[in-house]
C-alpha positions in Angstrom: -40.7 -24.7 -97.9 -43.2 -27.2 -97.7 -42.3 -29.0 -101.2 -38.3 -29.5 -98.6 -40.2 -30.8 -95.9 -42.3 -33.0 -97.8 -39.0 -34.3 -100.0 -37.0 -35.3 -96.0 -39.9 -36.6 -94.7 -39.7 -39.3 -98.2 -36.4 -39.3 -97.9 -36.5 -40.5 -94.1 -39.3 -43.2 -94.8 -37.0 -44.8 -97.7 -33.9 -44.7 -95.2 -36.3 -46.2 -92.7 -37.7 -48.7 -94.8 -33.7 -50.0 -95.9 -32.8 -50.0 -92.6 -35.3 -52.2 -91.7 -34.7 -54.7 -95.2 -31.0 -54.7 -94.1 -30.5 -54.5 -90.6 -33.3 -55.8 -89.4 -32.8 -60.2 -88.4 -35.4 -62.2 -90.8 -34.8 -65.2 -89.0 -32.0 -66.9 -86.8 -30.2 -69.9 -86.4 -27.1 -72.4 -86.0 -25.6 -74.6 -88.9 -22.9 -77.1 -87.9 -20.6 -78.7 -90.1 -16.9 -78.4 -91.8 -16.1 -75.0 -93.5 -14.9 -76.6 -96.8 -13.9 -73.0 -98.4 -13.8 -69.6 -97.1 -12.2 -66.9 -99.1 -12.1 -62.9 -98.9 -13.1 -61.6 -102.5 -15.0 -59.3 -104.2 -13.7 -56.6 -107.3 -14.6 -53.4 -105.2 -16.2 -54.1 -101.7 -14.1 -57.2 -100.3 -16.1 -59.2 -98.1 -15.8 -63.0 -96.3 -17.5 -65.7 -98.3 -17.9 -69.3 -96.8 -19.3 -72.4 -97.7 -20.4 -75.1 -95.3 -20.3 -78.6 -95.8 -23.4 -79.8 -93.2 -23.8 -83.0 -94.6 -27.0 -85.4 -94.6 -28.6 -88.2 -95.4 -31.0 -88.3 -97.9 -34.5 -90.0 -97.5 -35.2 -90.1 -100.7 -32.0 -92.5 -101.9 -31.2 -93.9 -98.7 -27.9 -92.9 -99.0 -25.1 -89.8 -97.7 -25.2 -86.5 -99.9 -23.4 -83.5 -99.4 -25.5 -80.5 -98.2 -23.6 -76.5 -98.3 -24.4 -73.5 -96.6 -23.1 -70.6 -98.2 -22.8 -67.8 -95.8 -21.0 -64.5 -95.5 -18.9 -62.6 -92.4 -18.8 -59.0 -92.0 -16.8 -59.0 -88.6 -12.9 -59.5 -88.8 -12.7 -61.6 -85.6 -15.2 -63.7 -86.3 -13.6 -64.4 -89.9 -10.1 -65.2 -88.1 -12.0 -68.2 -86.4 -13.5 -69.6 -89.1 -9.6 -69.2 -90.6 -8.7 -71.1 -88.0 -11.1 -73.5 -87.8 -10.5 -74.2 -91.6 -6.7 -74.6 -91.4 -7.4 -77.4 -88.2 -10.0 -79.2 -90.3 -12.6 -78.9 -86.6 -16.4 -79.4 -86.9 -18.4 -75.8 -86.0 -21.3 -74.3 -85.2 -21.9 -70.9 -86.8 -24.9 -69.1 -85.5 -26.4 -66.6 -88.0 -29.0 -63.9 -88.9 -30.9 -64.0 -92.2 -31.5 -60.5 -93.7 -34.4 -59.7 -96.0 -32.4 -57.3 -98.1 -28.4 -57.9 -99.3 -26.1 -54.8 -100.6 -23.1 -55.8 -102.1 -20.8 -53.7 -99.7 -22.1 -56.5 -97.1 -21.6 -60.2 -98.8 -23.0 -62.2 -101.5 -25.5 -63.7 -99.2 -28.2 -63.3 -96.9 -26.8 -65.4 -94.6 -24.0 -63.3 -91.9 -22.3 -65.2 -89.4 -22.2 -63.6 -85.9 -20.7 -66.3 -83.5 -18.9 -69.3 -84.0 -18.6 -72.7 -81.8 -15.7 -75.3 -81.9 -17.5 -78.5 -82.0 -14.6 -81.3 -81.6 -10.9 -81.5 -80.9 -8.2 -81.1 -84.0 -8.0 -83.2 -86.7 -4.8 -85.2 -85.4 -1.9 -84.9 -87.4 -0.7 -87.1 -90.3 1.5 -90.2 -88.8 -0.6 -90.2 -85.3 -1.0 -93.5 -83.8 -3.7 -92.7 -80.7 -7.1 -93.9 -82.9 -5.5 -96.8 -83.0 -6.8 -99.8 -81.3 -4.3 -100.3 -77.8 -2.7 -97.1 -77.7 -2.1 -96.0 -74.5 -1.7 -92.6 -73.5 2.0 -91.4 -72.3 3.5 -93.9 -74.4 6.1 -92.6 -77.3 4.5 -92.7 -80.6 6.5 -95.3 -82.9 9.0 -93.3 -85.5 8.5 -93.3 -88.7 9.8 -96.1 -90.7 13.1 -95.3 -92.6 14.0 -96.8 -95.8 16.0 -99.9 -95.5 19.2 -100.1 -96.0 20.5 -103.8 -97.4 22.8 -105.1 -94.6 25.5 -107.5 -94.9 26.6 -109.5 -91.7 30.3 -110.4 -91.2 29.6 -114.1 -91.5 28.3 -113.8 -95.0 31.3 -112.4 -95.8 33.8 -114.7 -94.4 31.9 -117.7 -96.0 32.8 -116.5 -99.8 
């Protein structure tokens, strides 16, 4: 009897203890950016995967490099914004927690998105005139230039 009580008190100290290593918040924080891939994979436990494109400017060379932030989403709604946001092409800000510990039933990182913010409007559509200098709003956007079809005036004509 005592060899069973001493085997559930272990077993309740290591189920404690992975708790703690996996739901337990490291550390905290926001990343904002463009989400330049985010994908639902995995062979046997399919989970969100994202990357983050944040950006940067590099000290060191004076010049722009490209920074990621790969991240992981356990909650369904929160991975149908980031769809969305993807498919607009808008700036976010994710907020996430940092675990200690990572199972593979939860995402390939440590890094689990719990909110997301729209940062800017929509990318405007292909064709759109308003970023260019005098627009004005409530006017009709310009159609699109059709090919050009060689025309032939009557008074040509008449002079052959």
């Amino acid at each position: 009897m005592r060899g069973l009580l001493y085997f559930l008190l272990f077993l309740l100290i290591v189920c404690g203890v992975l708790y703690a290593l996996t739901g337990w918040s490291y550390s905290d924080g926001e990343r904002a950016g463009t989400v330049s891939k985010f994908s639902r994979r995995g062979f046997i436990f399919k989970t969100y995967e994202g990357v983050l494109n944040v950006g940067g400017f590099s000290g060191e060379t004076g010049s722009l490099t490209p920074q990621y932030f790969d991240f992981s989403v356990k909650d369904e709604a929160v991975a149908k914004q980031i769809t969305e946001a993807v498919k607009s092409g808008q700036r976010v800000t994710l907020h996430y927690e940092e675990k200690i510990l990572k199972f593979p039933w939860n995402g390939e990182t440590k890094y689990y998105i719990t909110q997301v913010e729209v940062v800017g409007p929509a990318a405007r559509p292909y064709g759109d005139t308003s970023a260019y200098p005098g627009y004005q709003p409530g006017q009709p956007q310009p159609a699109q230039p059709q090919a050009q079809q060689p025309q032939q005036s009557a008074a040509a004509d008449s002079t052959l």
